[in-house]
C-alpha positions in Angstrom: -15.6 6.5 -29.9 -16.3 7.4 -26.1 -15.9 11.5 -26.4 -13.1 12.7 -23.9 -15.6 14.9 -21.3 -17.7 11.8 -20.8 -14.9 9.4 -20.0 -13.9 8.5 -16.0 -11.2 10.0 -14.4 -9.4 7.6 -11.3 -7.3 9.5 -9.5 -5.5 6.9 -7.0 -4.0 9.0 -3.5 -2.1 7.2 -1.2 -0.1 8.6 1.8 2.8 10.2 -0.6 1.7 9.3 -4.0 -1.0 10.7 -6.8 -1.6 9.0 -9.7 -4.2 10.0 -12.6 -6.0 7.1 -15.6 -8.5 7.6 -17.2 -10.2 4.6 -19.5 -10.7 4.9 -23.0 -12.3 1.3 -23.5 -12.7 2.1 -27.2 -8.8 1.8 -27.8 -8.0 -1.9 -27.7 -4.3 -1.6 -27.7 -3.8 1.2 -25.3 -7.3 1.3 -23.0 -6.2 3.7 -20.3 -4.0 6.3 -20.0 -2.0 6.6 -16.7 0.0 10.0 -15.3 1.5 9.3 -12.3 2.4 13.1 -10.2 5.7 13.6 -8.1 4.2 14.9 -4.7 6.1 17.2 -3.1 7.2 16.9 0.7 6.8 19.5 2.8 3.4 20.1 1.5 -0.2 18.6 2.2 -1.8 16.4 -0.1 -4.6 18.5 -0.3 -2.0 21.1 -1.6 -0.5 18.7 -4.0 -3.8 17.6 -5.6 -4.8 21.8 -6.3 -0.6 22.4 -8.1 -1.6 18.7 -10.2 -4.6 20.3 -11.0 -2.6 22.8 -12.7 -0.2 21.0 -14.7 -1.0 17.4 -15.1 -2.2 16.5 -19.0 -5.6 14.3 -17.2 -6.8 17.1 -15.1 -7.0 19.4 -18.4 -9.6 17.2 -20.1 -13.0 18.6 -19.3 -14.7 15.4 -17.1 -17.2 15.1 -14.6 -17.0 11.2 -13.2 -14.5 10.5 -10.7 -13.2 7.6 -9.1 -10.8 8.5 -6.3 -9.2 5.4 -4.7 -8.2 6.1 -1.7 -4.9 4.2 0.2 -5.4 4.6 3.7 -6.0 2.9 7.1 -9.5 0.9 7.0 -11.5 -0.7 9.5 -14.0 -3.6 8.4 -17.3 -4.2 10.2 -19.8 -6.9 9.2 -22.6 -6.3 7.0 -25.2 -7.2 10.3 -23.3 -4.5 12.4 -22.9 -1.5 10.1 -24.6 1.4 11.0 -24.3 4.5 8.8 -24.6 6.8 11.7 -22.3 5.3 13.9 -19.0 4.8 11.2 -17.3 8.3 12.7 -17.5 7.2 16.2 -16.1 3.5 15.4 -13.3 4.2 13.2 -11.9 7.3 15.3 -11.7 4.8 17.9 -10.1 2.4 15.9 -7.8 5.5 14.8 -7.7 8.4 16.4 -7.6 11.4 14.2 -5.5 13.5 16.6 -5.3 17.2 14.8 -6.4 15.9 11.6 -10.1 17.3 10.1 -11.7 14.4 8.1 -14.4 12.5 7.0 -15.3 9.1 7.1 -16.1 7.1 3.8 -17.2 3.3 3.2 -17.3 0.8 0.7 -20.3 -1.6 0.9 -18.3 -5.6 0.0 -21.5 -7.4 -0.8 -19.8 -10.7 -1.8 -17.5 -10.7 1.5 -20.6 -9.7 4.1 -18.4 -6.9 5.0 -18.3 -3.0 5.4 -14.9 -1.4 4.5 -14.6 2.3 6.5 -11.7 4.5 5.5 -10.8 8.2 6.6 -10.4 11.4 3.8 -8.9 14.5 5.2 -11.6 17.1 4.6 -9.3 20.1 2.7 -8.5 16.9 0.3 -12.1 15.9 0.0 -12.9 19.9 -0.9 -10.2 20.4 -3.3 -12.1 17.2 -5.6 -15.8 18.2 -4.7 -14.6 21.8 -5.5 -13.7 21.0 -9.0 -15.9 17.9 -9.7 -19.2 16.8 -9.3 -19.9 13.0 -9.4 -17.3 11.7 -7.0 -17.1 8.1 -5.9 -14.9 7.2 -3.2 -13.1 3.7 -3.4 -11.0 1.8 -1.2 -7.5 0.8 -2.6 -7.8 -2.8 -1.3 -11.7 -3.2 -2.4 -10.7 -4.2 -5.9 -7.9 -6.4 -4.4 -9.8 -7.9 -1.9 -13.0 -8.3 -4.5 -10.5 -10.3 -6.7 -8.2 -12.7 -4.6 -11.9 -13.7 -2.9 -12.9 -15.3 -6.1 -9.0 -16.5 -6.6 -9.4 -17.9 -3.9 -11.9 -20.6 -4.8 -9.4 -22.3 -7.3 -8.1 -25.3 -5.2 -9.0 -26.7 -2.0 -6.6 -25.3 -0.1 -6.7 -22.4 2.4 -4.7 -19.5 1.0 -3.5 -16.3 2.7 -2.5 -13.3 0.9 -0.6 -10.5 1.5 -0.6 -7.1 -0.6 2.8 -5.2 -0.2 2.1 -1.3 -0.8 3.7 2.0 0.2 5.6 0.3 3.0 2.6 -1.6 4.1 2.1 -5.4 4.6 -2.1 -6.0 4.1 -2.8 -9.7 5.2 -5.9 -11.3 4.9 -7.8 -14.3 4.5 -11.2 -15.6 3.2 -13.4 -18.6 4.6 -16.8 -19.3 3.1 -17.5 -16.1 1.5 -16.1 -13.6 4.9 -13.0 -12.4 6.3 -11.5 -14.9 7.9 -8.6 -12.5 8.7 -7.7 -8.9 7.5 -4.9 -6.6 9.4 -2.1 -4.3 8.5 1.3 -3.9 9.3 4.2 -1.5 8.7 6.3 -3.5 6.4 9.3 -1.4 4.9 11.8 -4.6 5.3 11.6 -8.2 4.4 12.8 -9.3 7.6 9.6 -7.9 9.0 7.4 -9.2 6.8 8.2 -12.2 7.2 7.8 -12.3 10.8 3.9 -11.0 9.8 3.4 -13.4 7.5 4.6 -16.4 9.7 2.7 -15.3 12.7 -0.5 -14.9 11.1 0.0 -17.9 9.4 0.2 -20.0 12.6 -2.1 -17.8 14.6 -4.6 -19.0 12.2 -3.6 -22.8 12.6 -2.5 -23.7 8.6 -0.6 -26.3 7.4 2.8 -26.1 5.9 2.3 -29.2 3.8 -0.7 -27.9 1.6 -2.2 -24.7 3.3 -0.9 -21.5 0.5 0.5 -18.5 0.5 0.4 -15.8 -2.0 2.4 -12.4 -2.0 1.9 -10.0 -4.5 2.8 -5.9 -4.9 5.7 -4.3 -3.8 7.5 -7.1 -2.4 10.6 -5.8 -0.7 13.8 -8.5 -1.5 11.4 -10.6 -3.0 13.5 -13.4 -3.7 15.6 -13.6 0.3 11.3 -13.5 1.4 10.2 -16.2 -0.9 13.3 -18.2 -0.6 12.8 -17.3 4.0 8.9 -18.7 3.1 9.6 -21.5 1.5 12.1 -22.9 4.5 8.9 -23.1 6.8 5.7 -23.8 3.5 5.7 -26.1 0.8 3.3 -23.7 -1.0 4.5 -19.9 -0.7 4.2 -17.7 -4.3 4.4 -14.5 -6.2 1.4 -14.0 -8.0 2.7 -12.3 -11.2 0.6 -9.9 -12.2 0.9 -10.5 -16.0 0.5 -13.7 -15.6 -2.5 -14.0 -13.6 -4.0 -11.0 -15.9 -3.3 -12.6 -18.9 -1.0 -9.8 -20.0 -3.4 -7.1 -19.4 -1.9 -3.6 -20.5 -2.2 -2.4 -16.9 0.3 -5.0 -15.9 2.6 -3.6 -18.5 2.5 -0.1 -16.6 5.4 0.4 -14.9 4.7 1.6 -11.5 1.1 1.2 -11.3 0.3 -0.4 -8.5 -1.5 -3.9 -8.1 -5.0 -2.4 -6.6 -5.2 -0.3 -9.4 -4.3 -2.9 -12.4 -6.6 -5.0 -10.5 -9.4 -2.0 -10.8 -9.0 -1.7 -14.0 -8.5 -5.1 -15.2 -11.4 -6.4 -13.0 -13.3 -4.1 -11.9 -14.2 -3.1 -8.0 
């Protein structure tokens, strides 16, 4: 069995939530174990992480490799554009940093021909290099992303996806092994994610008769949204987790959410 210092730690921070798991590959029934930690308003995250440090179970087992997976704003460039030196200047364009002291990350996408750039606040990034030393920085929606581009193959069809997470609406779309579309939108209520969804959909010319559409995460009034979908698309879903999985234990979790099952179901 895999001793408990060299196992991998994932901690998963997104704009108000921390999360610890850490694989243990070797137990069949129960391969992970997951901590999720209350953050605490009023407070930086950076803050949070160093108090979680002190008191959750995870962070008392003596590790050194670190997955932090990171739910943030993220740019995409393609693989023929990226420059490493230039990533600050384009994604502080692309979102302006205002007060905030940070660094920006990225996440190579070899299958999709694709650079993923996301921001860490530098007191977060210090409290983790401060305490650990093999740190790899992950994208929440790489895994995702990684994953519904092979789903996406099964079929014929064109499919477009959206990933519902902390309030957020991610749609995207693939077309012969690249983005064919990839935004964001501020998504809290099902009334305007539908409207997203919709426009997307006919900004990118698909057809309600056998083009798909696939929602999966925290879907706010899931069944008024499906219900809404299904008045304009013959082919509008939930992908059930479970189901799709194959009853993974990370879909059994409660509260874990969909880019980590998928990370630890499937891999980056």
């Amino acid at each position: 069995m895999e001793e408990l210092h060299q196992r991998k730690l994932i901690i998963r921070i997104g704009k108000n939530t921390l999360s610890f798991t850490m694989p243990d590959p070797a137990n069949k029934e129960q391969p992970f174990l997951y901590e999720p930690y209350v953050v605490k308003g009023g407070i930086s995250m950076a803050a949070n992480l160093r108090e979680a440090f002190k008191t959750a179970d995870l962070t008392a087992i003596d590790t050194r490799r670190v997955q932090v997976l990171v739910d943030a704003p993220s740019m995409l460039v393609p693989v023929e554009q990226f420059d490493e030196e230039h990533i600050k200047t384009l994604y502080d364009h692309a979102f302006p940093a205002g007060q905030e002291q940070r660094t920006v990350r990225f996440n190579v996408l070899p299958s999709l021909k694709a650079v993923c750039l996301f921001a860490v606040n530098k007191d977060l990034a210090g409290v983790l290099q401060d305490r650990f030393d093999d740190l790899q920085f992950i994208h929440a929606l790489t895994p995702v992303w990684h994953y519904l581009h092979q789903r996406s193959f099964t079929g014929h069809r064109c499919k477009l996806y959206g990933y519902f997470h902390g309030k957020q609406l991610d749609i995207f779309s693939f077309q012969q092994n690249r983005f064919k579309f990839c935004n964001a939108f501020e998504a809290g209520h099902a009334h305007d994610a539908l409207y997203f969804l919709l426009y997307v959909w006919k900004q990118l010319h698909l057809e309600a008769e056998h083009d798909e559409m696939h929602i999966v995460g925290e879907i706010p009034e899931q069944e008024w949204l499906l219900q809404e979908l299904r008045r304009y698309l013959q082919k509008a879903y939930v992908i059930n987790p479970s189901a799709d999985f194959q009853q993974a234990p990370a879909t059994k979790t409660a509260g874990m959410p969909y880019d980590l099952m998928t990370l630890l179901t499937k891999g980056r």
